[in-house]
N, C-alpha and C positions, 0 to 999 in steps of 0.2 A: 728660414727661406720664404715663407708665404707673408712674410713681415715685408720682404724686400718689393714685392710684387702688388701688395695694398698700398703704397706709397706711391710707385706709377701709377697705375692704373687712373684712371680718368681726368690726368692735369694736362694743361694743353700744352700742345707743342710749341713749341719759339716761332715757327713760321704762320703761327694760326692768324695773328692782329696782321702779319701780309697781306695776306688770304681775304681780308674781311677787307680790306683800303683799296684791293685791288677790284674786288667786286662795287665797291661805293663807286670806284673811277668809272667801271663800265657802266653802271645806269645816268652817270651823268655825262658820259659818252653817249649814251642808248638816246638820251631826253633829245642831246645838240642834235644829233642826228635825222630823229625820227621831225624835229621840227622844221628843219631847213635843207635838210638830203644834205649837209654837210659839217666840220667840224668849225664852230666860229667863237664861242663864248666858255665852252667846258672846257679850255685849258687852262684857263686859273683854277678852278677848283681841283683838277687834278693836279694839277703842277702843286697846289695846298697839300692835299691828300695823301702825294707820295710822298714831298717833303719832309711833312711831320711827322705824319704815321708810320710810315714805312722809315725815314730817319731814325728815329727815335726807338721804333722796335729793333733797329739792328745793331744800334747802339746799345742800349740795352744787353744782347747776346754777345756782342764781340768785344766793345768797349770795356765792359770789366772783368774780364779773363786776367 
């Protein structure tokens, strides 16, 4: 039984490389923002960001089931 629970213990969760693409999105949201008071050039990079990253992580979990 304590076999089962060192095995979990500190491996990341499926949602974690989300989590990290969705925070990249907002400071390059934060950057367009704070330079122009509006959104003009950060949606390529996030439009990039969520594609791949966030594609590919959820492919990853659901795709080979």
């Amino acid at each position: 039984m304590a076999d089962e629970f060192t095995k979990t213990r500190g491996a990341k969760k499926w949602w974690y490389q989300i989590a990290v693409m969705c925070m990249i999105c907002i400071f390059f949201v934060g950057i367009d923002v704070y330079q122009n008071h509006r959104i003009t050039w950060s949606v390529w990079p996030v439009v990039a960001v969520l594609f791949f990253g966030v594609g590919f992580t959820l492919l990853n979990r659901f795709g080979r089931e």
